[in-house]
C-alpha positions as a LaTeX table, in Angstrom:
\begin{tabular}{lrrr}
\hline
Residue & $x$ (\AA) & $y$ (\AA) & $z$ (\AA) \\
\hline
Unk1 & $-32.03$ & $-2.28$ & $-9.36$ \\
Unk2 & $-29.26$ & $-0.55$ & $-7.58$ \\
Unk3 & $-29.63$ & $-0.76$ & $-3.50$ \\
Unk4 & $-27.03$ & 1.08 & $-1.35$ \\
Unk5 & $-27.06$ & 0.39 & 2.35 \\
Unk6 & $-25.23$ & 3.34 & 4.16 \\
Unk7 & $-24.60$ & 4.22 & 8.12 \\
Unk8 & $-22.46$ & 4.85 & 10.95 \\
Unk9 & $-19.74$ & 1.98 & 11.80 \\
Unk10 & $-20.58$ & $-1.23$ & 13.18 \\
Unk11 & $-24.18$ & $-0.75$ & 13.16 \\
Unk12 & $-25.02$ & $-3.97$ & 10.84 \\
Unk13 & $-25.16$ & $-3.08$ & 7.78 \\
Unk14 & $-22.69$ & $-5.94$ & 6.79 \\
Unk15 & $-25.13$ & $-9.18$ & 8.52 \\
Unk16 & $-28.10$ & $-7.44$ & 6.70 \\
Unk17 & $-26.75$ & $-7.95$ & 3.68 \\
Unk18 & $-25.24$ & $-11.61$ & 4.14 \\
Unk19 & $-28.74$ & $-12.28$ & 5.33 \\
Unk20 & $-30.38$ & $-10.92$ & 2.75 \\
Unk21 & $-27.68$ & $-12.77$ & 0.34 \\
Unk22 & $-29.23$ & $-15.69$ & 2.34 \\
Unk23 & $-32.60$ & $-15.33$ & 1.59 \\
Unk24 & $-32.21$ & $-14.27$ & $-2.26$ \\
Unk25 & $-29.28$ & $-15.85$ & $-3.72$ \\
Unk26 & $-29.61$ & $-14.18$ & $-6.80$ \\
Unk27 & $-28.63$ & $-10.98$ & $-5.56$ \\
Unk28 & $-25.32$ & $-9.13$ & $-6.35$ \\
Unk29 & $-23.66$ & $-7.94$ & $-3.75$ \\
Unk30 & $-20.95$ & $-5.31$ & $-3.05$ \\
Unk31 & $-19.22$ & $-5.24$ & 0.32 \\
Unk32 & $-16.74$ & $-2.72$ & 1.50 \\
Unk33 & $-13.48$ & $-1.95$ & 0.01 \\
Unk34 & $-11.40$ & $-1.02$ & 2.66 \\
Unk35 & $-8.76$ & $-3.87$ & 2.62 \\
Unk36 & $-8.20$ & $-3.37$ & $-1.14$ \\
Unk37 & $-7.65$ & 0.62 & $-1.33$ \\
Unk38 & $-3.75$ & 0.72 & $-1.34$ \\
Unk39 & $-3.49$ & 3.89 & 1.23 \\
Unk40 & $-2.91$ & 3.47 & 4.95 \\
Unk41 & $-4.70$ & 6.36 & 5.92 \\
Unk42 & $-8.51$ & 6.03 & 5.41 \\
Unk43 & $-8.57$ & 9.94 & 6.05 \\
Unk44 & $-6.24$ & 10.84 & 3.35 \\
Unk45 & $-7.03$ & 11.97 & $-0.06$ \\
Unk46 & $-5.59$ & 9.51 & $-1.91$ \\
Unk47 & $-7.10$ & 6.80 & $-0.14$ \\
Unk48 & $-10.53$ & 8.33 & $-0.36$ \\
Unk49 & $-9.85$ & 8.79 & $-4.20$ \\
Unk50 & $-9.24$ & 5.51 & $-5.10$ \\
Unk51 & $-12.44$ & 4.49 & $-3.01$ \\
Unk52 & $-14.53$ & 6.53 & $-4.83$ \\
Unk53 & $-12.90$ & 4.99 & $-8.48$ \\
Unk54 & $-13.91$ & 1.59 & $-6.70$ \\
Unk55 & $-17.25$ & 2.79 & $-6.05$ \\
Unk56 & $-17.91$ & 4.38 & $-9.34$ \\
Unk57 & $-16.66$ & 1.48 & $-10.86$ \\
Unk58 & $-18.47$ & $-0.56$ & $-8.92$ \\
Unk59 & $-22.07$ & 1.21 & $-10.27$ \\
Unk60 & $-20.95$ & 1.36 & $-13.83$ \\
Unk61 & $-20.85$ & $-1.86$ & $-13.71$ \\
Unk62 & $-24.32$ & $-2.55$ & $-11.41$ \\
Unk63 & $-26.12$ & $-0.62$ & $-14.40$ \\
Unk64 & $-24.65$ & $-2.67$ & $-17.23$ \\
Unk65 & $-26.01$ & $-5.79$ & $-15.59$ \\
Unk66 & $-29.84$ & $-4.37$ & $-15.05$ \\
Unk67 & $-31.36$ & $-7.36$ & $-15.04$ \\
Unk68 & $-30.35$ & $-8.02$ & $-11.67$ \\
Unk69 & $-30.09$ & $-6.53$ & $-8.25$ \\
Unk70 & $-27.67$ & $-5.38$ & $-6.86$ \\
Unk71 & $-27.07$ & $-4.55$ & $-3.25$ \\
Unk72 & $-24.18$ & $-2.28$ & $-1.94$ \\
Unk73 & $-22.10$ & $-2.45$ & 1.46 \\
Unk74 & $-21.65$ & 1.52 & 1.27 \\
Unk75 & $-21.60$ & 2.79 & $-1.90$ \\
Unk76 & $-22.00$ & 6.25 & $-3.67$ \\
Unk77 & $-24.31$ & 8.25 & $-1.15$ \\
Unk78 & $-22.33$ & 6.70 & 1.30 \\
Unk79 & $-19.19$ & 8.29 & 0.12 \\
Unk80 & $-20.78$ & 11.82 & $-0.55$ \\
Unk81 & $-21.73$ & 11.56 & 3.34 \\
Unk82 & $-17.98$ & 10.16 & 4.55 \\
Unk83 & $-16.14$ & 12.95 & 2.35 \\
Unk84 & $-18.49$ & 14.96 & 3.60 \\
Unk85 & $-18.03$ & 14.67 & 7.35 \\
Unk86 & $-14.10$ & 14.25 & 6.25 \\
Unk87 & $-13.99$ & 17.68 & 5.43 \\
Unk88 & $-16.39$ & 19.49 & 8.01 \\
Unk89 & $-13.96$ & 17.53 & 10.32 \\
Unk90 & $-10.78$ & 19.29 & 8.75 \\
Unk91 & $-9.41$ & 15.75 & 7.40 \\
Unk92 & $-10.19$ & 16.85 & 3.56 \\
Unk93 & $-9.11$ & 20.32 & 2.28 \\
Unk94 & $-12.58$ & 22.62 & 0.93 \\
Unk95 & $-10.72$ & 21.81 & $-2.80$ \\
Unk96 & $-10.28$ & 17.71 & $-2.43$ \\
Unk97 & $-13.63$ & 17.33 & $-0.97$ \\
Unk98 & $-15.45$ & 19.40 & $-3.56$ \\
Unk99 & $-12.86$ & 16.87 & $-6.19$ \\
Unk100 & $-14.34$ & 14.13 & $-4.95$ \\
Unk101 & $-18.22$ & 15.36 & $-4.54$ \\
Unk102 & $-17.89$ & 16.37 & $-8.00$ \\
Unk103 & $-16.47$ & 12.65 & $-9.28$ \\
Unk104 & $-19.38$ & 11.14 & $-6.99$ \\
Unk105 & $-22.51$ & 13.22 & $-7.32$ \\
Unk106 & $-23.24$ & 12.34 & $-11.51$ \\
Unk107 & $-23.72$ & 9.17 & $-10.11$ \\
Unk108 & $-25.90$ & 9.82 & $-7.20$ \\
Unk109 & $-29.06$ & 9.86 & $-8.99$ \\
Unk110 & $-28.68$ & 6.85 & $-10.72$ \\
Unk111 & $-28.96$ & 4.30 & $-7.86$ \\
Unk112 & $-32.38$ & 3.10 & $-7.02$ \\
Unk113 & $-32.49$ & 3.66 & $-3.64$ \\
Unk114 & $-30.38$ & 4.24 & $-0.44$ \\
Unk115 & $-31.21$ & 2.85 & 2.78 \\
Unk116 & $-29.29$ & 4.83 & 5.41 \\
Unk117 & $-29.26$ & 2.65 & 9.09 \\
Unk118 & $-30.20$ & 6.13 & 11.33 \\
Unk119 & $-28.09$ & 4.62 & 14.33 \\
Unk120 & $-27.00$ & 6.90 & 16.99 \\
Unk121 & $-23.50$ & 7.91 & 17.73 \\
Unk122 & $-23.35$ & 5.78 & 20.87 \\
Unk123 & $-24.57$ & 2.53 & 19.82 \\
Unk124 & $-22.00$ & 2.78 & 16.77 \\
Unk125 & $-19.09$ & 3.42 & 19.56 \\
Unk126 & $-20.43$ & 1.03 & 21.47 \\
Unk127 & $-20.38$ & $-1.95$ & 19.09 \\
Unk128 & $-16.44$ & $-1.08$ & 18.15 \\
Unk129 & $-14.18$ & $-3.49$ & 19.42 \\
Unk130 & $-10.98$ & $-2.88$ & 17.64 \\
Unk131 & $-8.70$ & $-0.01$ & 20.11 \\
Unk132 & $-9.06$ & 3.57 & 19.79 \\
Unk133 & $-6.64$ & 4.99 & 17.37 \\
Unk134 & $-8.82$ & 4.76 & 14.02 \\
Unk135 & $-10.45$ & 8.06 & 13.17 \\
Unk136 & $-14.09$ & 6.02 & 12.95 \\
Unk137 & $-13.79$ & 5.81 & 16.59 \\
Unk138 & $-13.64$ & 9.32 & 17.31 \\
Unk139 & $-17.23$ & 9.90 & 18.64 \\
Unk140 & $-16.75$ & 14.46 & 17.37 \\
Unk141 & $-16.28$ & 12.87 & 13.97 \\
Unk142 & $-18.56$ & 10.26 & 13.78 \\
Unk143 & $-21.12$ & 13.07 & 15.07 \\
Unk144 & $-19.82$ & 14.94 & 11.44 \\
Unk145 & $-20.48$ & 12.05 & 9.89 \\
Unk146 & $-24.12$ & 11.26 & 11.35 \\
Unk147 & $-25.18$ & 15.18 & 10.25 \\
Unk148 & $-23.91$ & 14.37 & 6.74 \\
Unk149 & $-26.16$ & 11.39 & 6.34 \\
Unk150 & $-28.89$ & 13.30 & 8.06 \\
Unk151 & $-28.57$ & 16.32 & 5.49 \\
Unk152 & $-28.55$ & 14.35 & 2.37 \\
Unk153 & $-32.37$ & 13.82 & 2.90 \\
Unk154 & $-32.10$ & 17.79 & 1.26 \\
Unk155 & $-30.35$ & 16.82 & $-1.40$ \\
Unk156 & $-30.84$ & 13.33 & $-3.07$ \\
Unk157 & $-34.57$ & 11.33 & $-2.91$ \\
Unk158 & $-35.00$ & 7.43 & $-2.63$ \\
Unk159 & $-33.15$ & 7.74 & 0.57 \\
Unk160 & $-34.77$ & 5.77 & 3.38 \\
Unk161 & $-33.92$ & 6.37 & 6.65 \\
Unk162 & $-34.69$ & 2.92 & 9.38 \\
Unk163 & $-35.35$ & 3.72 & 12.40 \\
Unk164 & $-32.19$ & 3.60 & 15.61 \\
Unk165 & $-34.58$ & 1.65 & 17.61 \\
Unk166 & $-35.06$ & $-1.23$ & 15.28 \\
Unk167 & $-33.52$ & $-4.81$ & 15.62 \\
Unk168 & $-31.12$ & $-6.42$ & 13.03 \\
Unk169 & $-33.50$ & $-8.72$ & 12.16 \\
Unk170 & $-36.15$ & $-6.02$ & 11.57 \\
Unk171 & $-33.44$ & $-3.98$ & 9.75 \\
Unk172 & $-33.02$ & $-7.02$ & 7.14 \\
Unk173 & $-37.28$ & $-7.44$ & 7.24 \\
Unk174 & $-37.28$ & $-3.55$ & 5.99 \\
Unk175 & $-34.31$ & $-3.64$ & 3.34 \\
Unk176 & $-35.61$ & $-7.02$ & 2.34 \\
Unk177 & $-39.32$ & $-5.27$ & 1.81 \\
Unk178 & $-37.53$ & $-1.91$ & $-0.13$ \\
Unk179 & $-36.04$ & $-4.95$ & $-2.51$ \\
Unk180 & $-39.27$ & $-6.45$ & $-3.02$ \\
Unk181 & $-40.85$ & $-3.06$ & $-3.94$ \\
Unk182 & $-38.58$ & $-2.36$ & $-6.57$ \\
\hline
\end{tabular}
């Protein structure tokens, strides 16, 4: 089983995994990438490329090992939605985007499920600590980013969306129950 846990910045998707780790050490998980992708600009091309190899590569190897499950810190869905907002934003040229939707979207359907943390805009902001200069800050584009999690409800199924209003601990409760239904 292939789970993907997607949303805005900051808004836990990280603990509920390590939690859920916790609980069921028999789980493999996959936590973000960011350190190892060797681009400085996260809103470049190239650096979203070779994110989207690591992701792909990532899955390939999820569905040789189906025996087990395996639980993604962002992960293919997750990158459709970034590029996404990346380009609606003007960061990603109409050509690169559609380069890397086209690299990503084969795979899309072969997950299990995606559970997308529905977090608002300002409690993402608001849980940022690090000082403003990182394009995940910028509340226009993290608006982008928010619609293009919102609109792949139109275009992919096994997406579940949990709720803004609900605690970490009931975040980790729900992904922990979308495991067990599996």
């Amino acid at each position: 089983m292939i789970v993907e846990i997607a949303g805005l910045p900051r808004v836990g998707k990280t603990s509920v995994i390590r939690r859920l780790q916790e609980e069921r050490p028999s789980l493999k998980v996959y936590l973000e990438v960011f350190s190892s992708i060797p681009f400085p600009d996260p809103t470049s091309f190239d650096y979203n490329r070779a994110y989207v190899d690591v992701c792909v590569g990532r899955a390939e190897e999820a569905w040789a090992d189906s025996a087990r499950i395996h639980v993604f810190d962002r992960g293919i869905i997750d990158r459709l939605a970034v590029s996404d907002a990346l380009h609606r934003y003007g960061y990603l040229s109409g050509e690169e985007y559609r380069g890397l939707a086209g690299l990503l979207a084969p795979h899309a359907e072969k997950r299990d499920v995606t559970v997308v943390f529905n977090t608002s805009v300002a409690e993402s902001l608001e849980r940022i600590k690090r000082p403003k200069r990182h394009f995940s800050q910028d509340g226009e584009f993290l608006e982008a980013l928010f619609s293009s999690y919102a609109s792949l409800a139109g275009r992919y199924d096994r997406l579940v969306y949990i709720p803004a209003s609900s605690s970490l601990e009931e975040r980790a409760r729900m992904v922990g129950e979308v495991i067990g239904a599996g």
